[in-house]
Every structure is written in C-alpha cells, then in structure tokens.
C-alpha positions in Angstrom: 0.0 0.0 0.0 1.2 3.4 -0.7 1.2 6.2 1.5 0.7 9.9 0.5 0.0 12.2 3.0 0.6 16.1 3.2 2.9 17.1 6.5 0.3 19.3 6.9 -2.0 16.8 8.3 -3.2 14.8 11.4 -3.2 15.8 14.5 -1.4 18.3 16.5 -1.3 20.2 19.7 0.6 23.5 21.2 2.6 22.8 24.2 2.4 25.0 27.1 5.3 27.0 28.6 8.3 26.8 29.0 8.7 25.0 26.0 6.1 26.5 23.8 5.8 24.6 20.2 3.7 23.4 17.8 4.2 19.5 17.5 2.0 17.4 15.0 1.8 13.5 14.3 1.6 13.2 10.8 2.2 9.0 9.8 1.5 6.9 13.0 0.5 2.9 13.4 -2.5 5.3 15.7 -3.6 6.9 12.6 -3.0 4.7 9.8 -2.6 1.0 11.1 -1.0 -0.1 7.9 2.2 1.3 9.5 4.5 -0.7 11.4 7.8 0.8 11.5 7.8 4.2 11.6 5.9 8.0 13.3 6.5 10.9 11.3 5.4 14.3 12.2 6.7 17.8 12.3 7.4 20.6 14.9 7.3 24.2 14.5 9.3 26.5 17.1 8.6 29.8 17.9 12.1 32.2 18.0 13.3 31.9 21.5 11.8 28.7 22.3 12.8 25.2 22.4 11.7 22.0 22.7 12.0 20.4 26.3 15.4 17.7 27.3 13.8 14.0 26.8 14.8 11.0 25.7 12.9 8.1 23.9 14.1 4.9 25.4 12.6 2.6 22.5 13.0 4.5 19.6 15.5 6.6 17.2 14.8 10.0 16.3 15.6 11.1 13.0 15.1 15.4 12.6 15.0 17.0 9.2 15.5 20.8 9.9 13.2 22.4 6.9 13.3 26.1 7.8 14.9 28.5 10.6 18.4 28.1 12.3 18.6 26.6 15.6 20.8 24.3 17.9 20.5 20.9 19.2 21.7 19.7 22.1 22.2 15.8 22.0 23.8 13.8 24.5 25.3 17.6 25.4 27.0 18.0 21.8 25.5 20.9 20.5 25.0 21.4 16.9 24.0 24.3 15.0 21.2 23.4 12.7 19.9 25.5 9.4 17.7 24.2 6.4 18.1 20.9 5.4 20.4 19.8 8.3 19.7 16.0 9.0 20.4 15.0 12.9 20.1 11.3 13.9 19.1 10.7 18.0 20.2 7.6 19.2 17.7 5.9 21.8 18.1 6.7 25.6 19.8 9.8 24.4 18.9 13.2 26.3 18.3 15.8 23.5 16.6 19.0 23.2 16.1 21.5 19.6 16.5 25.2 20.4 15.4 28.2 18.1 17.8 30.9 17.6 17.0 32.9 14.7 14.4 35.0 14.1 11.6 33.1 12.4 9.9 29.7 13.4 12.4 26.3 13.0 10.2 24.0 11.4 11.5 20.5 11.9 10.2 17.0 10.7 10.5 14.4 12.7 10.7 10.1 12.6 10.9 7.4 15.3 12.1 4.4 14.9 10.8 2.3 15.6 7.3 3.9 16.4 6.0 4.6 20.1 6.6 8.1 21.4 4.6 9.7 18.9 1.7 8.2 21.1 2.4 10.8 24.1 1.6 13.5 21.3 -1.7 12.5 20.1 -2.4 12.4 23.7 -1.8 16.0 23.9 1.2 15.4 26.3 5.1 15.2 25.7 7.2 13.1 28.1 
C-alpha cells in the first residue's frame, strides 16, 4: 500500500510553557494501522523557544530541519542546525532543539521504531 499524505496533516497540539511549540503527528501505526515501522510528524518552534530535554528509550529520532536556524543539544554536543540539516538521536539519548533565529524552526521528525509519537496524540510530551 502506498502512502501519500501532506505534512500538513493529522493531529497536532501546542505545548504549554516553558517549551512553547507546535508538535503534530503526521504518519502513526495510531492513525494509519497499515504502518508498522515508523511515526513521522513535524514541529514548528517559535524564536526563543525550544523543545523540552527528553529521551525516547525505545526508539531513534531522526530530525530534518526544513526552515529556521537553531541548535541541538544531543547527548550535550550541541550542533548548530539550518535548512536541510539532518540530525540522527540515538535511543536513551537526552536531546533538546532550540530556536535561535528570528523566524519559526520548522523541523520533521521520525521514530524508529514507532512509540513516542503516542504521548503527542495524547496532547502530552514526556
């Protein structure tokens, strides 16, 4: 089965402070249960925000920075991040995306495998 969906799609919620963003699950096994090995989804940061320190014990992260410039902070190497930087997050590894420029960082974002992505259609981040 193919999939084609816009990234504009599914389901999404704005977190509350101190790390206000915009975070949407786009592809999930919880929205299309064809899917088995993979959440995809996107986050939009505000300038002077950023995304809180977590980890995903289960799953990889893989961030594709689509517009802004930011840092990332992962496993406390920090990276600076413009358009079409890819970053890769290793499980169990503390991270965290900050925004440093002066427009939104828009960022998509996969695990895998899936699982976290489940916290976000719950309308809570761990």
């Amino acid at each position: 089965m193919v999939l084609a969906v816009s990234m504009r799609s599914g389901q999404s919620f704005v977190t509350s402070a101190p790390n206000i963003r915009e975070v949407r699950v786009v592809c999930s096994p919880q929205l299309q249960p064809h899917i088995t090995s993979f959440a995809a989804g996107s986050t939009e940061i505000p300038p002077g925000q950023s995304s809180s320190m977590h980890h995903h014990t289960n799953s990889e992260e893989l961030w594709l920075v689509v517009s802004g410039e930011g840092e990332v902070n992962v496993g406390g190497e920090r990276i600076h991040v413009t358009a079409d930087t890819l970053i890769l997050v290793p499980r169990r590894v503390e991270h965290q995306i900050s925004n440093l420029g002066g427009v939104p960082l828009k960022v998509y974002w996969f695990f895998i495998p899936p699982g976290p992505e489940r916290n976000i259609l719950r309308g809570r981040l761990e």
